[in-house]
C-alpha positions in Angstrom: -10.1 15.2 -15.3 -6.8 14.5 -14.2 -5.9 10.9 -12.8 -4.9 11.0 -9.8 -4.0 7.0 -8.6 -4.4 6.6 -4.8 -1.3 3.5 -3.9 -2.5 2.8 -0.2 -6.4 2.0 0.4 -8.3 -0.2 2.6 -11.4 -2.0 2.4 -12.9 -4.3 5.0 -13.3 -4.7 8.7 -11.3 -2.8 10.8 -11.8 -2.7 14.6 -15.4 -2.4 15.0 -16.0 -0.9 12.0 -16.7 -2.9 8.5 -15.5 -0.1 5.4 -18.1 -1.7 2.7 -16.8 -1.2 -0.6 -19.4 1.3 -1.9 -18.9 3.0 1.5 -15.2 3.4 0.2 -15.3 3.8 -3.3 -17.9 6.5 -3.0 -15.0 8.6 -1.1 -12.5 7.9 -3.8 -15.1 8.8 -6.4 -16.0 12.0 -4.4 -12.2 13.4 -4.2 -11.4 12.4 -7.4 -9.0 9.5 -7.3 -9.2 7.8 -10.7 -7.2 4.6 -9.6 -6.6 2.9 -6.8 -4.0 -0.2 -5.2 -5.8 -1.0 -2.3 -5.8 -4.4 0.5 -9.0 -5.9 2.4 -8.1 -5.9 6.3 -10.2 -8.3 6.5 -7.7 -10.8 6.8 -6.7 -9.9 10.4 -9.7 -11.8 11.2 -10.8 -13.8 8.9 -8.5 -16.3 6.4 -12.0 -16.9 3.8 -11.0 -16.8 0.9 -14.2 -17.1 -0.4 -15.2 -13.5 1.7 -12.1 -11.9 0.2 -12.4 -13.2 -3.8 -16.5 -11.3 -2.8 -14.8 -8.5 -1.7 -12.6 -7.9 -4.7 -15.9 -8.9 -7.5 -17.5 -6.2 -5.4 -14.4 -3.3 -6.3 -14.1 -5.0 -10.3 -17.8 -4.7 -10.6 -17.9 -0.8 -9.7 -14.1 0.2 -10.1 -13.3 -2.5 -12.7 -9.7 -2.5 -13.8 -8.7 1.0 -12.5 -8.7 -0.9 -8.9 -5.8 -2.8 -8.1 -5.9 -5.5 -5.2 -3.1 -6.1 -2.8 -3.7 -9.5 -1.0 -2.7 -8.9 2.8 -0.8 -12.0 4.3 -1.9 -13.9 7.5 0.4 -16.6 8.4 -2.8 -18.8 9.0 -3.0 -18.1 5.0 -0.2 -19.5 4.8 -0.7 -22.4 6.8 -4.0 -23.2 4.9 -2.4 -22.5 1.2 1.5 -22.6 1.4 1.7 -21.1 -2.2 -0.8 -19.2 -1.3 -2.9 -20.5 -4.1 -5.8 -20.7 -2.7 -6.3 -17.1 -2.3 -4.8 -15.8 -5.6 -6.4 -15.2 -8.9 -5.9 -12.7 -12.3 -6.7 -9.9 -10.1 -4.6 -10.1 -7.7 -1.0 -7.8 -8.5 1.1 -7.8 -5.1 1.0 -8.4 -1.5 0.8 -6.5 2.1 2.3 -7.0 4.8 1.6 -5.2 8.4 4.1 -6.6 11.0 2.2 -5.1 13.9 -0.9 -6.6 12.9 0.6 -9.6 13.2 4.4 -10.5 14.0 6.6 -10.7 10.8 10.8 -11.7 11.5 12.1 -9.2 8.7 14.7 -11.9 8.3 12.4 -14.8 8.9 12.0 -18.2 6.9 8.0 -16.9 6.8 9.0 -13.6 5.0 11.4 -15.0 2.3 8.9 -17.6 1.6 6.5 -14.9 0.8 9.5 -13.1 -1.3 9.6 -16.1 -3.4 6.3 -16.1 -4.5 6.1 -12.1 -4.9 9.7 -13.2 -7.4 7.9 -16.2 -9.4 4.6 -13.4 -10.0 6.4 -10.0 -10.5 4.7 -8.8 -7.1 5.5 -6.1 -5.5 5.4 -6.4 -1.6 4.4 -3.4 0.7 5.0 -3.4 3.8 3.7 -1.4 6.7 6.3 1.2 8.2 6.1 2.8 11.6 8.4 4.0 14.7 7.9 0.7 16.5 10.4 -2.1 16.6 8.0 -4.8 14.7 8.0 -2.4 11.4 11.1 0.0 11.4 11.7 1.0 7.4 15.5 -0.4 7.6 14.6 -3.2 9.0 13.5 -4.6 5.5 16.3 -4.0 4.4 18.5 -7.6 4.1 15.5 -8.7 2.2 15.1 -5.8 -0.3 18.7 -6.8 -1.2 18.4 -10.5 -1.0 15.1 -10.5 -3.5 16.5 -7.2 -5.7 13.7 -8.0 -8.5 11.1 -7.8 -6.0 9.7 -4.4 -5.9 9.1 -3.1 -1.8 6.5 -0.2 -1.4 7.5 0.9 2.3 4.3 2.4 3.2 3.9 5.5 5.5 7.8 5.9 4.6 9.0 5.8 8.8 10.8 6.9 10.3 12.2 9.2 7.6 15.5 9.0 7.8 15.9 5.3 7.6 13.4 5.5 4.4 15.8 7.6 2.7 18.4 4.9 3.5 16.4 2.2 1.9 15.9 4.3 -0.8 19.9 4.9 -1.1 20.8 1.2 -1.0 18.1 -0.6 -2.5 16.8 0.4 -6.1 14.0 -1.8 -5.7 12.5 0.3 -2.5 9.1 2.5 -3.2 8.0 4.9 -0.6 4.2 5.9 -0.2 3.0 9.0 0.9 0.4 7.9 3.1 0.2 9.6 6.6 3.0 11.4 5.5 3.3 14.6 6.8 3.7 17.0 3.9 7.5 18.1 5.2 8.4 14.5 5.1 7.5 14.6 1.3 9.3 18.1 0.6 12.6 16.1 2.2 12.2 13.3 -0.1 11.7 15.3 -3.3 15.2 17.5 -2.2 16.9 14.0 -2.2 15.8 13.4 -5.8 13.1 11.1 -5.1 10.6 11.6 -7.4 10.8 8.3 -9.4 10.6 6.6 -6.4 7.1 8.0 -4.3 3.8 7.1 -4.6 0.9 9.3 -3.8 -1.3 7.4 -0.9 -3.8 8.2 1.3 -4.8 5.2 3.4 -8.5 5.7 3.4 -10.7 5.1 4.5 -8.7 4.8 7.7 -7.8 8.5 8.5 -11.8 9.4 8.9 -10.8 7.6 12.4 -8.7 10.5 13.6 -9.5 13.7 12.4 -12.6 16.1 13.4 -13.7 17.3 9.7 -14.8 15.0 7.0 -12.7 12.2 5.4 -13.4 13.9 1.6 -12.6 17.4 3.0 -9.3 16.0 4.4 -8.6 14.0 1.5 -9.3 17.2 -0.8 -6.8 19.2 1.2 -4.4 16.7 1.3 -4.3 16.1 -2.6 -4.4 19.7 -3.2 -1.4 20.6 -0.8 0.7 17.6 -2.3 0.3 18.8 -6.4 1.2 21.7 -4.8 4.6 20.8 -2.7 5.2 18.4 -6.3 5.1 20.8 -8.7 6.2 19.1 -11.8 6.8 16.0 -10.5 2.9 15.9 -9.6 1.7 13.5 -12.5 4.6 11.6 -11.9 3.9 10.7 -8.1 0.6 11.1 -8.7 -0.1 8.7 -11.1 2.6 7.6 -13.5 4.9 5.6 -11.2 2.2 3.7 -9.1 0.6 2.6 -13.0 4.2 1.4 -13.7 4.7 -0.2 -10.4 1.1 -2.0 -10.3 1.6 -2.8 -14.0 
């Protein structure tokens, strides 16, 4: 089998919905992803981290070290922990953060603080991209250059254009394919990109908005993206997220 590392999944509460960690993996399993970075939601709601270290023995005991946890940031984490100690262990290998969630200054003392922790571990930091003010892709940009060790995964890679910017000015900038439409990826692999993208799908979250099933959709989309890669497939596909979440 070919591995195919998935850099963008969720497990956890989400809305209404809890995404149980069997529930999850078995979709992963079922499509074929091999590896896996993935964050608990679970945080936009509740700062345990007793519930989140159960969460991530849950992945290690059926995904074991192919499963690579992203530790999403609440600033009431960082009120209860402000090295976020209290909530990191050997598993742990970068951090999220969703400024729509919850309200992050891309400038911010908040954000720089994190940044400094993400420098001291070798993190990488991945932030949630979108076409709204709170999480514009160039917006990061001041602190991509400020913390230029500190690798920044801007997931969802929006709005386009200002991804390809970040890419252009900061060589520490990652771009993730998840919820990417497929000519967004053909752009970025005409701009020479390649070293730079990692394959994600954001599940479990699409099942939410489509009509057929999450594995179908998931199937299709891997399929159409080895395709639109070419040669570059094991690259995106794999090799420079197993670099990345080293």
């Amino acid at each position: 089998m070919t591995p195919i590392f998935d850099s963008h999944v969720h497990i956890g509460q989400y809305f209404e919905t809890y995404y149980s960690v069997p529930r999850v993996l078995r979709t992963l399993k079922c499509v074929g992803i091999t590896h896996f970075a993935y964050s608990s939601t679970t945080p936009v709601i509740c700062d345990d981290p007793g519930v989140l270290r159960e969460e991530r023995q849950a992945v290690r005991e059926l995904f074991g070290k192919r499963a690579f946890p992203l530790l999403w940031i609440s600033h009431s984490m960082l009120e209860r922990s402000r090295d976020l100690s209290l909530y990191l262990d050997a598993d742990i290998c970068g951090f999220k953060v969703h400024g729509v969630s919850e309200r992050w200054e891309p400038n911010g003392k908040e954000l720089h603080h994190v940044f400094s922790i993400a420098r001291e571990r070798n993190f990488p930091v991945m932030f949630h991209t979108g076409e709204h003010e709170e999480c514009l892709a160039l917006s990061y940009q001041r602190i991509c250059l400020r913390f230029p060790t500190v690798r920044v995964i801007l997931a969802h890679g929006r709005p386009l254009d200002q991804t390809i910017k970040m890419l252009q000015t900061c060589p520490n900038a990652y771009v993730d394919t998840a919820f990417m439409p497929h000519e967004h990826l053909k752009i970025l692999l005409e701009n020479r990109f390649e070293k730079r993208i990692l394959f994600g799908t954001d599940t479990p979250i699409p099942g939410r908005y489509i009509q057929s099933s999450l594995p179908r959709h998931l199937r299709t989309r891997i399929a159409t993206s080895q395709k639109i890669c070419g040669k570059s497939w094991k690259q995106i596909g794999f090799q420079n997220a197993k670099e990345l979440f080293r």
